[in-house]
C-alpha positions, 0 to 999 in steps of 0.5 A: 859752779865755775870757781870765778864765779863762786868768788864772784858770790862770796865777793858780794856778800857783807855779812857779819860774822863772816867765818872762813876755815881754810886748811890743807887736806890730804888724800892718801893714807896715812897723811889724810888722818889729819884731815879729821883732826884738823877740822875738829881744831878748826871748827872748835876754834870757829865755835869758841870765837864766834861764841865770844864775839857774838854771843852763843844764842845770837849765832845759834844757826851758824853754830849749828852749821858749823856742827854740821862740817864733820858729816857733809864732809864725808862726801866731799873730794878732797884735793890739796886745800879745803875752804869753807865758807859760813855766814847766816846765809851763806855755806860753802865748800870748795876743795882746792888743788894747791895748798894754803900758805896759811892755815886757819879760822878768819871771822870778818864782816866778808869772807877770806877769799884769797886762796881761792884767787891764787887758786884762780890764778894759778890752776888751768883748765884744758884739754889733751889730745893724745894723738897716735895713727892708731886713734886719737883720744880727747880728755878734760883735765884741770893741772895735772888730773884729768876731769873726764874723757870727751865722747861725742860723735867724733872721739875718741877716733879709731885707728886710721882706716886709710891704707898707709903701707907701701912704697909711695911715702907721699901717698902715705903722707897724704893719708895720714895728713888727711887723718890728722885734718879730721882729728884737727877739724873734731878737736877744733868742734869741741875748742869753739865749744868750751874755749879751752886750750889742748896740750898734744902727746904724741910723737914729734913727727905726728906732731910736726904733720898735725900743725900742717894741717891745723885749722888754728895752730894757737890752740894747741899750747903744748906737746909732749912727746911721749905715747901713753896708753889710754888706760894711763890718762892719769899720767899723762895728765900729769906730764900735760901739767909740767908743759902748762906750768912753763907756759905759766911760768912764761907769762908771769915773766912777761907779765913782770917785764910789762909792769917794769916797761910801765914805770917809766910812763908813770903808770906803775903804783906801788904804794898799798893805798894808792893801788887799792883806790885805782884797783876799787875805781877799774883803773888796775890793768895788771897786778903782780904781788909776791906770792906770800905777801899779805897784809891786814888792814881797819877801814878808816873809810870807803877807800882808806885804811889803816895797817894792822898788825893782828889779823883776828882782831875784830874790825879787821879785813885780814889781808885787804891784798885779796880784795885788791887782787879781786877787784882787778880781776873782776874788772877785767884786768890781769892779777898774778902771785909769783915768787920769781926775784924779778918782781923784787925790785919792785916791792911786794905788790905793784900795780900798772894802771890803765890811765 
């Protein structure tokens, strides 16, 4: 399941309790002996606050869920953060490839969402064509790990099999333009298929002589000039990666400077409840919230609230920021986390509304 979509599910529950374990994992020795230790800490956290709130025969199902972690986990591919998600009928686990700034047990009546939304916002899925005149080769990736190699009746393409040696460099052009237009016209196949974007490894010549011929040149976002061997895929991904982050970086700058355009017309809101009332109403058109800002909050009503300071306290939506940022999001507007100082001026979190 789409990871939009596995939000989507936690989103619409409202249950009680509600137990949310969100910690950093690691993968390599000897950091990943902490996984074990962090979990048994957690899950014994879990227990005993589960147990004190709710009552230990009360909550023997979740409890026996919770039991049950340290085993399910085995099978489970770690990457840089793990959130778990339990209730009486809900039990799901989803590993992250960033890293949680807040390590912990949340207990609520719904279930702490917010890394997987900064992971949402932050994480790109993609594809990358290294491209050489001794074949061409298409892969998957999501940031910077490749997820599968595509085969299909197209990839991954030989080397050219049109004849371009010689003395007639524009023959030669003509032959390896032709062979890039085939290439072009199998990436563009698989771009109508899944609708992801393709960041380009190759020579900058060979890249030059593939937007001649490409059908739809704003698919390919990036390009990296150096050639890779197939059997180094890993690294490729990882150098595709840097080109993505400067393409995110860029839209969170333009992002802010289109929030700050908006103040003038009045369409900027800036103040906590004013934003999650527009937010709960479809009015959030673009939301922009430094990256370490979180705020709990107790519900006075449907659309008010007041701040808390103790986020465990029962009664208590830990951060009422990740169910602003979810209720833009799945509304059809725009949400991003960013640390960069243009937002500053502006406050912590801001919102441009669409009327």
């Amino acid at each position: 399941m789409a990871l939009k979509d596995i939000i989507d599910s936690l989103t619409q529950k409202n249950e009680s309790p509600s137990i949310t374990i969100s910690y950093n994992t690691y993968k390599t020795f000897p950091d990943r002996e902490k996984n074990a230790i962090n979990l048994k800490n957690l899950t014994k956290e879990a227990e005993n606050r589960v147990i004190e709130e709710f009552g230990k025969r009360e909550s023997e199902e979740i409890l026996e869920k919770i039991a049950e972690l340290p085993e399910r986990l085995e099978d489970v591919q770690l990457m840089d953060s793990l959130h778990i998600f339990i209730s009486k009928d809900t039990d799901e686990i989803v590993p992250s490839p960033w890293p949680v700034d807040t390590e912990g047990v949340f207990i609520d009546d719904n279930f702490a969402v917010k890394p997987l939304i900064k992971a949402l916002n932050r994480s790109k899925e993609y594809m990358i064509l290294s491209l050489a005149q001794g074949g061409a080769h298409l892969y998957q990736a999501l940031n910077d790990s490749i997820e599968k190699e595509i085969t299909n009746d197209d990839f991954p393409f030989d080397a050219n099999p049109l004849e371009v040696s010689g003395s007639d460099t524009k023959k030669i052009e003509n032959r390896l333009k032709e062979y890039f237009n085939q290439i072009d016209k199998a990436t563009v196949a698989v771009h109508n298929s899944n609708d992801l974007d393709v960041v380009v490894i190759c020579t900058e010549p060979n890249y030059a002589m593939l937007m001649e011929v490409a059908d739809i040149p704003k698919m390919y976002i990036g390009h990296d000039n150096k050639n890779y061997d197939a059997s180094e895929a890993d690294n490729m991904a990882k150098q595709a990666f840097e080109s993505i982050k400067e393409i995110q970086k860029e839209e969170r700058g333009v992002a802010i400077g289109e929030l700050k355009q908006a103040v003038s017309s009045g369409q900027v809101l800036t103040d906590l409840q004013d934003i999650y009332q527009a937010a709960i109403d479809g009015r959030g058109d673009l939301l922009i919230v430094n990256q370490d800002f979180e705020q709990p909050v107790k519900m006075t009503s449907d659309r008010t609230f007041d701040l808390a300071e103790d986020s465990k306290e029962p009664g208590v939506v830990d951060d009422i920021v990740s169910t602003i940022a979810w209720e833009v999001l799945s509304k059809g507007g725009r949400s991003f986390f960013t640390a960069q100082e243009e937002l500053e001026e502006l406050g912590k979190i801001a919102l441009k509304v669409r009327y």
